[in-house]
C-alpha positions in Angstrom: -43.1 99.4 -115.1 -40.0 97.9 -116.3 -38.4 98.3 -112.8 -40.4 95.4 -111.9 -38.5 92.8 -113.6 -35.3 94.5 -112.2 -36.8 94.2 -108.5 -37.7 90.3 -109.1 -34.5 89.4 -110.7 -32.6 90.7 -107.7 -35.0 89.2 -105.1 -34.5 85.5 -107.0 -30.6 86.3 -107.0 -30.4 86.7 -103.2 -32.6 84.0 -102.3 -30.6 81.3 -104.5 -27.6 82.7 -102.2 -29.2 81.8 -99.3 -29.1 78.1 -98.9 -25.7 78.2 -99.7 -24.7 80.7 -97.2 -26.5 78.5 -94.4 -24.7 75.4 -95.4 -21.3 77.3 -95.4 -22.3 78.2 -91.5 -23.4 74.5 -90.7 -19.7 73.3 -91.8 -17.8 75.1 -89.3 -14.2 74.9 -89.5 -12.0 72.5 -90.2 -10.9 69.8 -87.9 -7.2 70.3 -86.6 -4.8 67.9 -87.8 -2.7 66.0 -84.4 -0.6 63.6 -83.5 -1.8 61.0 -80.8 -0.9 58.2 -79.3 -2.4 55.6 -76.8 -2.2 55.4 -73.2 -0.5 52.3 -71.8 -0.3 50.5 -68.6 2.8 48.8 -66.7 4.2 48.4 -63.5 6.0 51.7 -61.6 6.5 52.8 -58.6 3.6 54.7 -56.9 4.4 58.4 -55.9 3.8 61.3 -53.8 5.0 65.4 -54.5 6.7 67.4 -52.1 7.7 71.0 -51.7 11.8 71.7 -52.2 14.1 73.9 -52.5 17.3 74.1 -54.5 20.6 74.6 -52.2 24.2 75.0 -53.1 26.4 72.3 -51.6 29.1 74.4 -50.7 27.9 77.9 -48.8 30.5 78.9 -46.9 31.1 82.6 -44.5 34.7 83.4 -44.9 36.0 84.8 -41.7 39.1 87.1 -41.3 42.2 85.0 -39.2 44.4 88.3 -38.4 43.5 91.9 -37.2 44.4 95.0 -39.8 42.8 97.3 -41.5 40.9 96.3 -44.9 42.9 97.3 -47.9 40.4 95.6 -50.6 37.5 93.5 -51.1 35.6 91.3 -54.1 32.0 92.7 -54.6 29.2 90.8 -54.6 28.0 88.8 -57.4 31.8 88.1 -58.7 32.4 84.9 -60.5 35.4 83.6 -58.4 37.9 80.3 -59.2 39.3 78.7 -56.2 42.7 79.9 -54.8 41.5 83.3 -55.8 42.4 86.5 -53.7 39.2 88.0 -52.3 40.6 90.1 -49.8 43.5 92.1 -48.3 44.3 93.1 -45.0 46.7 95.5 -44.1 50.0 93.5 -43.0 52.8 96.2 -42.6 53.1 95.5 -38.4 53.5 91.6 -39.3 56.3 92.4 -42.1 58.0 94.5 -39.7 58.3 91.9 -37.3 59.5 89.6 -39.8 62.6 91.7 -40.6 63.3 92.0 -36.6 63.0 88.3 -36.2 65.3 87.8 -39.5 67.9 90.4 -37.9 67.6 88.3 -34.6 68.5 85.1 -36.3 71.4 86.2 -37.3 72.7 87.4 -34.6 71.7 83.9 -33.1 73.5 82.6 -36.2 76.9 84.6 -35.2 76.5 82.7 -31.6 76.6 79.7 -32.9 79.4 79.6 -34.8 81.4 81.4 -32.3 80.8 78.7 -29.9 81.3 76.3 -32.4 84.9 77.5 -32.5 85.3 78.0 -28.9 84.1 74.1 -28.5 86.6 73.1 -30.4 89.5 74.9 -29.2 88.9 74.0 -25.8 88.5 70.1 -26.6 91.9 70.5 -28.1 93.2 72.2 -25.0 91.3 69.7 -22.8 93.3 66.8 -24.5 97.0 68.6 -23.5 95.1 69.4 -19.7 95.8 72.8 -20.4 91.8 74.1 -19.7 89.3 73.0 -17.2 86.8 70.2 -17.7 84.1 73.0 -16.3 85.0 75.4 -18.9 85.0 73.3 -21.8 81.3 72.4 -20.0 80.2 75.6 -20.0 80.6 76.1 -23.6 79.0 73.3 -24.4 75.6 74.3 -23.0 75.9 77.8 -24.1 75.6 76.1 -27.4 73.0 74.3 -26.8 71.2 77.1 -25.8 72.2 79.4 -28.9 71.0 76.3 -30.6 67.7 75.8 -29.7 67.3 79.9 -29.6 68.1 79.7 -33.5 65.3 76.8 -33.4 62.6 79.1 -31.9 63.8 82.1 -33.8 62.9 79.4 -37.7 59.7 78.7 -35.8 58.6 82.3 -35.2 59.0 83.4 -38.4 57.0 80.2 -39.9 54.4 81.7 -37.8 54.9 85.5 -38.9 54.8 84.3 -42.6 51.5 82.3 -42.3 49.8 85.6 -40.4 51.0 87.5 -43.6 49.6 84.7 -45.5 46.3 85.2 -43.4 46.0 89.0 -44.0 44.5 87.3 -48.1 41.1 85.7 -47.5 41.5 82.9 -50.8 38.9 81.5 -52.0 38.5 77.9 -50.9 36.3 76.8 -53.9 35.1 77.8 -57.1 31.5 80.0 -57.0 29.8 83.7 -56.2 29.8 86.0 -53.9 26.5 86.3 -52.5 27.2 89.0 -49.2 30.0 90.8 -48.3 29.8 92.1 -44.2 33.0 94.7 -44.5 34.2 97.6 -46.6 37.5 98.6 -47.5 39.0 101.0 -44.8 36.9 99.1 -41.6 39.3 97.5 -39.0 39.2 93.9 -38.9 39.5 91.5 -35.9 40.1 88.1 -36.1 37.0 86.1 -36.7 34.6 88.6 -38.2 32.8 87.0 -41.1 33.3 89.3 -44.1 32.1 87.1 -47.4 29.5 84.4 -48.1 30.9 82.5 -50.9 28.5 80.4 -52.5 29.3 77.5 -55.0 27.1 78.5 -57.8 28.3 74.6 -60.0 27.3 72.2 -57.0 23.9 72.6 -56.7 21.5 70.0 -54.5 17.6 69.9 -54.1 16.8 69.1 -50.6 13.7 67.8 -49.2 12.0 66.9 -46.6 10.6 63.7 -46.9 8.0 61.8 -44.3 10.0 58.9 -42.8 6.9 56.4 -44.0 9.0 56.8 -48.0 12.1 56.3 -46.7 12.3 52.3 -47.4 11.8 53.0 -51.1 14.8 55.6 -51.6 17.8 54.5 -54.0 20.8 56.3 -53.8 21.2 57.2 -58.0 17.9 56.1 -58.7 16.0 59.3 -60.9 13.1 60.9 -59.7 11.1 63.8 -60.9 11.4 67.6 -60.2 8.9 70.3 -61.7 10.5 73.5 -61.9 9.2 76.4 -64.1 6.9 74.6 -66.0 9.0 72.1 -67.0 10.1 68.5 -66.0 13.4 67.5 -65.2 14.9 64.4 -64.4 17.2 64.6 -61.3 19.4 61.4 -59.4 19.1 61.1 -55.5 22.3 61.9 -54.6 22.0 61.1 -50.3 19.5 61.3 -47.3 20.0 61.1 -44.0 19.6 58.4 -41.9 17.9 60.0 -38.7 14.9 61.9 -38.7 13.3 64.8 -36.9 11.4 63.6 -34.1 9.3 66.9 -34.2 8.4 66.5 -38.0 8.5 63.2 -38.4 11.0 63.9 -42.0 14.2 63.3 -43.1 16.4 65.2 -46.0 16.7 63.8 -49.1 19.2 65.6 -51.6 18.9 65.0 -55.6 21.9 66.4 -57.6 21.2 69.3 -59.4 24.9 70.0 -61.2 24.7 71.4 -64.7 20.4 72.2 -64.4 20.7 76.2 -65.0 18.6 76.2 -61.4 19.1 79.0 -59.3 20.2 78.1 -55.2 17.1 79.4 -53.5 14.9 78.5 -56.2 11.2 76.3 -55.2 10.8 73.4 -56.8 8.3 70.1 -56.4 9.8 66.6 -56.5 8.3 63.6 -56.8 9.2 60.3 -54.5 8.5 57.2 -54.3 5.9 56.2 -51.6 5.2 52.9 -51.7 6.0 49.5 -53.2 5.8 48.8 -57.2 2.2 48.8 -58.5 0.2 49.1 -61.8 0.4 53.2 -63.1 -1.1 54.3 -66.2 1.5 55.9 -68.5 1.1 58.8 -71.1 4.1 60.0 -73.1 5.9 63.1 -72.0 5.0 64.4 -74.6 0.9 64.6 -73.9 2.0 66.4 -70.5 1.1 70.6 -70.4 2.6 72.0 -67.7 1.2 75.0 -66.1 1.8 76.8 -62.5 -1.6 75.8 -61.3 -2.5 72.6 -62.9 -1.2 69.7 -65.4 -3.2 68.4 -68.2 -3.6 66.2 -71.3 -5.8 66.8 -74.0 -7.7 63.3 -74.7 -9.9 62.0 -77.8 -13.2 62.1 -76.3 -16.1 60.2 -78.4 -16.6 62.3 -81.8 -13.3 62.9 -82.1 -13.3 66.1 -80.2 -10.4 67.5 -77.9 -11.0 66.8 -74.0 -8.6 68.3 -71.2 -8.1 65.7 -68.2 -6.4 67.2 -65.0 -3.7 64.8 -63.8 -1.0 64.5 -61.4 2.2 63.3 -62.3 4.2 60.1 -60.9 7.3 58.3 -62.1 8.8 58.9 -64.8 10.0 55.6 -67.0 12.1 56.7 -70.2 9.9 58.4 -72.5 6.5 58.0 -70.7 5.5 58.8 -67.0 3.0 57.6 -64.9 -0.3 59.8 -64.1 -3.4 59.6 -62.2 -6.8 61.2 -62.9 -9.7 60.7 -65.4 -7.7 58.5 -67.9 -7.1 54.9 -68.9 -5.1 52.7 -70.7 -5.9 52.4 -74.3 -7.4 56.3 -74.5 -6.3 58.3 -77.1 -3.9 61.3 -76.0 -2.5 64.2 -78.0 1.3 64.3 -78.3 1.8 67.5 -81.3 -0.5 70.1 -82.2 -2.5 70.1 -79.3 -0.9 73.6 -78.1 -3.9 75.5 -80.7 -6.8 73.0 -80.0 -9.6 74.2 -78.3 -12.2 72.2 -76.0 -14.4 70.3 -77.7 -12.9 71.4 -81.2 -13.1 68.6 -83.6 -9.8 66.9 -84.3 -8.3 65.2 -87.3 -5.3 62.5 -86.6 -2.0 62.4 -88.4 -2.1 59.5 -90.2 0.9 58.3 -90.6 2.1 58.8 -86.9 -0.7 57.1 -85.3 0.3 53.9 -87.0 3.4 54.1 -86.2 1.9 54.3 -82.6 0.1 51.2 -83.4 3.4 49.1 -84.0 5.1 50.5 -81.0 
């Protein structure tokens, strides 16, 4: 009988536990602390995305300009400085025929100055009438001749030395080489394309824009680019001014120097498409960036965490315009938002919401 008051005092111990446990479970956890900031409204221009693609300014097949055999070539993917060798050409025929034409010069060389003499021995005989006009004549326009022959002969080895100059394909500017056509031992005519040299530091995104936008282009004027989940900020470099009659576009080019993108890389830019309007803004800050969609995370009503698809627009120092289900004055989440879940309850940073106030 005295296990009876053991059995009670244990039942009355787990019951007082339980309205404690099932308040516990009612709190849930704790809001997550953020930063926000509101929405705002001003005047941009609107805009519209197009695909693009990132091109190098510069892409350039390097042909061969003398027959030879191949002696050596760069491989692909080397990082080459302009006025660097990037290949050789077999060029023994051409020095050959340097050294005959050298040999002929002077003999050319020995002409002259024999006639030289002979000119002036018979111009001295000429004066005393002691040698014919005629032969004194004819020595004058051998000369000549021996003259002009050492001409030719200065001219034909300029030539011989800039085909030896040609048998070294030099790099004409600073990049990569992306192909290579030949290997070493092949025979080479003149004109065969043996490298693609690519200038990996002069990089352009060109798109095709409808000719509707093109009223609203700026040379210098920044536009937007998504690449890789991230934003960049890229200046219209130049367009053309005629467009395709079949697709209705012309090319736009931003310049993309110093952006770590890679030529053949996709990107999406955004362009102007129409006059200045009214465009809500958000900070770039609020924006997630993912490969199928862009979102904010609002403060819906109980202060709980709201994702909002938008697309992007212009971008306008620090904030950028964006359509969708969101309006000037709402509440957006600038830090923290990365671990907030939909519909978790949020808490706001104090201190950086007024400061959001004043601004």
């Amino acid at each position: 009988m005295k296990t009876l008051p053991l059995i009670l005092s244990a039942s009355v111990a787990v019951l007082s536990m339980l309205p404690y446990k099932s308040t516990f479970a009612q709190e849930g956890p704790k809001p997550h602390l953020v930063s926000v900031e509101f929405v705002k409204s001003e005047q941009v221009s609107p805009t519209m995305w197009l695909p693009a693609n990132v091109i190098s300014r510069r892409n350039s097949p390097l042909s061969a300009e003398q027959t030879g055999q191949l002696l050596w070539v760069e491989d692909v993917g080397a990082q080459v400085e302009k006025g660097q060798i990037l290949a050789k050409l077999d060029n023994r025929h051409l020095t050959l025929r340097l050294a005959q034409q050298k040999a002929q010069l002077k003999q050319h060389h020995a002409d002259v100055t024999y006639l030289e003499k002979q000119k002036a021995r018979m111009s001295e005989l000429n004066k005393t009438n002691n040698t014919a006009l005629s032969e004194l004549e004819r020595i004058i326009k051998d000369l000549a001749i021996a003259e002009n022959e050492v001409e030719a002969l200065n001219l034909q080895i300029k030539q011989t030395l800039l085909a030896i100059e040609k048998t070294e394909i030099i790099a004409p500017f600073s990049g990569s080489i992306s192909e290579r056509f030949v290997n070493e031992g092949e025979l080479v005519t003149s004109g065969r394309p043996m490298l693609q040299l690519v200038d990996t530091h002069h990089l352009d995104v060109k798109v095709s824009a409808p000719l509707t936008i093109a009223p609203y282009i700026q040379a210098q004027k920044k536009v937007m680019v998504k690449w890789q989940g991230q934003l960049l900020e890229l200046p219209v470099r130049t367009w053309s001014l005629a467009g395709d009659q079949a697709t209705r576009t012309f090319d736009v080019r931003l310049s993309a120097d110093g952006s770590n993108m890679m030529a053949g890389t996709a990107v999406t830019v955004s362009l102007p498409k129409n006059a200045t309007a009214n465009a809500t803004l958000v900070p770039r800050d609020a924006l997630v960036l993912r490969e199928q969609e862009t979102f904010v995370v609002t403060v819906g009503e109980g202060d709980v965490a709201k994702k909002v698809n938008v697309l992007i627009g212009q971008g306008v120092g620090q904030w950028i315009s964006v359509s969708g289900d969101i309006h000037e004055g709402d509440e957006v989440i600038i830090r923290g938002g990365e671990r907030v879940q939909m519909g978790q309850k949020i808490r706001r940073d104090q201190a950086v919401t007024e400061v959001a106030k004043v601004n």
